[in-house]
C-alpha positions in Angstrom: 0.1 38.1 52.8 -0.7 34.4 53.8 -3.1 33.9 51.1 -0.1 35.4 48.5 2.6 33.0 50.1 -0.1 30.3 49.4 -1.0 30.9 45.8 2.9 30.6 45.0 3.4 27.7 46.7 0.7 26.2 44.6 1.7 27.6 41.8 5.8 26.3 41.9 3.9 22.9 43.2 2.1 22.7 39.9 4.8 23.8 37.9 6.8 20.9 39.7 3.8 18.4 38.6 3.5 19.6 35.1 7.4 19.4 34.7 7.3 15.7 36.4 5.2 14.8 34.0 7.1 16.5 31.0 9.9 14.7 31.7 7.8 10.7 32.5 6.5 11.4 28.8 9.5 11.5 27.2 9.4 9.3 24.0 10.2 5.6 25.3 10.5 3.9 21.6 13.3 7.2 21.0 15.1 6.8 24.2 15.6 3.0 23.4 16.8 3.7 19.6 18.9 6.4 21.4 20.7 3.3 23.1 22.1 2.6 19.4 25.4 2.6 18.8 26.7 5.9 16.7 27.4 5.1 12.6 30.3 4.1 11.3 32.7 6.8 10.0 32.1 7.9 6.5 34.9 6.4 3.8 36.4 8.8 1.4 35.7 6.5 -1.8 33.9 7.2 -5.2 30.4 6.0 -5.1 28.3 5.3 -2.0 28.2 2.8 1.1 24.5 3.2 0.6 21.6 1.2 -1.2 19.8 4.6 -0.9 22.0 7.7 0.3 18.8 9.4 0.9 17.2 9.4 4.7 13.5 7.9 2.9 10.2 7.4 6.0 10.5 3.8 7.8 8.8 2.6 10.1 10.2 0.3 13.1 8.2 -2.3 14.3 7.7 -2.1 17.9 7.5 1.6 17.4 4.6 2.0 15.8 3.5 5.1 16.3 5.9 6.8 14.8 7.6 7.4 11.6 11.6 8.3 11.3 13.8 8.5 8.7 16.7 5.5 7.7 19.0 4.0 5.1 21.0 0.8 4.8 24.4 1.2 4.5 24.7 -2.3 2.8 28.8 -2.2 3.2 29.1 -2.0 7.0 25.6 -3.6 7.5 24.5 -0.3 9.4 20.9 0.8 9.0 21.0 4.1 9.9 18.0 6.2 11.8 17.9 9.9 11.7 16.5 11.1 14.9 16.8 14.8 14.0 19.6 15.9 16.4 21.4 12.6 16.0 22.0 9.9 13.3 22.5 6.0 15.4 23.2 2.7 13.7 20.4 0.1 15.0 22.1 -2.2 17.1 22.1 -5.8 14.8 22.1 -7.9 18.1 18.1 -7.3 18.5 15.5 -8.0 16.9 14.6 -5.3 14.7 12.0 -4.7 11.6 12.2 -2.1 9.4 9.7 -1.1 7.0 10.0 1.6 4.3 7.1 2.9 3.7 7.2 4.4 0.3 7.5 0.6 -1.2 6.8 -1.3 1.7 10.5 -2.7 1.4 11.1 -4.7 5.0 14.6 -5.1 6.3 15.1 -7.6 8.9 17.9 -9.0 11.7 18.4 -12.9 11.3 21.3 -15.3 12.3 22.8 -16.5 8.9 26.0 -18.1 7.7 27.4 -16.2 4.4 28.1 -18.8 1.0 32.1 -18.2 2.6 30.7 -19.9 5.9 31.2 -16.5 7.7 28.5 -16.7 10.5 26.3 -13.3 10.9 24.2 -11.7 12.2 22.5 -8.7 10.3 19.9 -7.1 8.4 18.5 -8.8 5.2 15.6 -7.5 2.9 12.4 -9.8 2.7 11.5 -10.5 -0.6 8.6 -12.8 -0.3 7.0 -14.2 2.8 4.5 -16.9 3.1 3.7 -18.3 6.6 6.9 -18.8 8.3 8.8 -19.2 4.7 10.2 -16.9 3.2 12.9 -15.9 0.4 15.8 -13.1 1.9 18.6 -11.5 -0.2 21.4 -10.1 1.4 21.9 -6.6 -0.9 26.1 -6.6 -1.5 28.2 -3.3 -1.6 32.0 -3.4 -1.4 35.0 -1.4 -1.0 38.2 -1.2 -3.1 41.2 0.4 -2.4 43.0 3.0 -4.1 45.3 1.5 -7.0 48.7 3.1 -7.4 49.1 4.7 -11.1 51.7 1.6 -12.5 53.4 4.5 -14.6 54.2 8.5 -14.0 52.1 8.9 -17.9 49.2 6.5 -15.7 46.9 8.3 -12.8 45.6 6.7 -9.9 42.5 4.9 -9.4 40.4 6.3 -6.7 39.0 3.9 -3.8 35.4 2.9 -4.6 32.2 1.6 -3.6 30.7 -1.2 -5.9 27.5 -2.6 -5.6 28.0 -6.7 -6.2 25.5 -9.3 -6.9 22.7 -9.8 -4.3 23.0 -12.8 -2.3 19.9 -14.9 -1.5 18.6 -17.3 1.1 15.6 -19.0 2.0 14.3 -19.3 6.0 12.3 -21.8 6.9 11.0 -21.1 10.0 14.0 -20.2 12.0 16.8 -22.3 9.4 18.4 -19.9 7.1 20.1 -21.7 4.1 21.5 -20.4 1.6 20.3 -20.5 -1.7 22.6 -20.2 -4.9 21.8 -18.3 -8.0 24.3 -20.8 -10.1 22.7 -24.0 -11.2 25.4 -26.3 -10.2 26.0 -24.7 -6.6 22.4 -25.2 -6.0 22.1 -28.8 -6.5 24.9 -29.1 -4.4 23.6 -27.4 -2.0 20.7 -29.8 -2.0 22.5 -32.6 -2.9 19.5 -35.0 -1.6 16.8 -33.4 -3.7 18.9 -32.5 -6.8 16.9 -34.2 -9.0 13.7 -33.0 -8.2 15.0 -29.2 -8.1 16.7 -30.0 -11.6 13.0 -31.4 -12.9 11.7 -28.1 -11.4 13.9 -26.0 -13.0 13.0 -27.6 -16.6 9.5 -27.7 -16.2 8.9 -24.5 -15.1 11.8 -22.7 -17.3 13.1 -20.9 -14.0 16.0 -18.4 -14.3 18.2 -18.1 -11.3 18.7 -14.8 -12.5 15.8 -13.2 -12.4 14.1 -12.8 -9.0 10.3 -13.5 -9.7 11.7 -16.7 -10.6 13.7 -17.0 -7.5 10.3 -16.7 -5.4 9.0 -19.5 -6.8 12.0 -22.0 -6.8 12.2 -20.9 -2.9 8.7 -21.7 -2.6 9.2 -25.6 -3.9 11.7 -26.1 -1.8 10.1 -25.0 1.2 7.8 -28.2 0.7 10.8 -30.5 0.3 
């Protein structure tokens, strides 16, 4: 009868262990993405909030091990990470990287001042990266109301989403300037090497509109 008593004591003992050490292995990198703040509440709009509105692999760095599932939703700045029995919104005061892995695309969280002098802080995509340089675009969606039908033989125009012209900005080191994509907004933006960037621009026939070109103009004036 002892010996019985004895093998179930063991037995709940172990079972006490094994759950102890169940519940010390929970996923640390998911219980601090879990500390995320819930997404934004979806707009009823034609179009989509979303540079992808499909959940595509990323990885975040710090969390290596493991791949989840995001998208960007480039109108309220939220990139999104499905967890499975929850979607959160990364939370834009940390640090965060995220990679997606199908492209190697890499969002990142930076301290920036928008060309409105709005300062942010939020996730822009890294274009290039060399040493502690690099060239960052800020991916544009916005909202616009409903518009009232002017007439009764007019209908309405349905609220939309409308993906605007990228904005772009080069870091250097920690210093995030802007960089503008029309010629005369970017030499006065660098009003004390304007004539250099305007030789640069002729000699190497850049286009501010095409971003290849934009990679290299952000390169020469990472040396200035």
């Amino acid at each position: 009868m002892k010996k019985t008593i004895l093998m179930s004591c063991c037995l709940a003992l172990f079972s006490l262990i094994s759950y102890a050490q169940g519940a010390n292995s929970i996923d640390i990198a998911t219980e601090k993405l879990y500390m995320s703040s819930d997404v934004s509440r979806p707009v009823d709009a034609v179009g989509s909030p979303y540079v992808n509105k499909n959940f595509l692999p990323v990885r975040v760095k710090g969390y290596d091990g493991q791949i989840f599932t995001g998208r960007y939703n480039a109108y309220n700045g939220e990139m999104e990470i499905n967890l499975g029995t929850k979607i959160i919104a990364l939370d834009t005061s940390k640090d965060y990287q995220v990679m997606y892995t199908q492209n190697n695309k890499i969002y990142r969280t930076y301290n920036y001042s928008t060309p409105n002098g709005i300062s942010k802080r939020g996730f822009l995509t890294v274009v290039n990266q060399n040493g502690d340089n690099a060239l960052l675009k800020s991916e544009i969606i916005k909202y616009y109301d409903k518009v009232p039908a002017a007439t009764s033989y007019q209908s309405d125009k349905p609220a939309k989403f409308v993906q605007e012209s990228d904005e772009y900005y080069i870091a250097k080191g920690k210093v995030i300037t802007q960089l503008p994509t029309r010629k005369k907004d970017l030499l006065k933006a660098y009003a004390n090497d304007a004539k250099k960037i305007k030789s640069y621009l002729k000699e190497n026939k850049i286009s501010l509109k095409k971003e290849k070109d934009l990679i290299k103009l952000a390169g020469f004036i990472s040396t200035l």
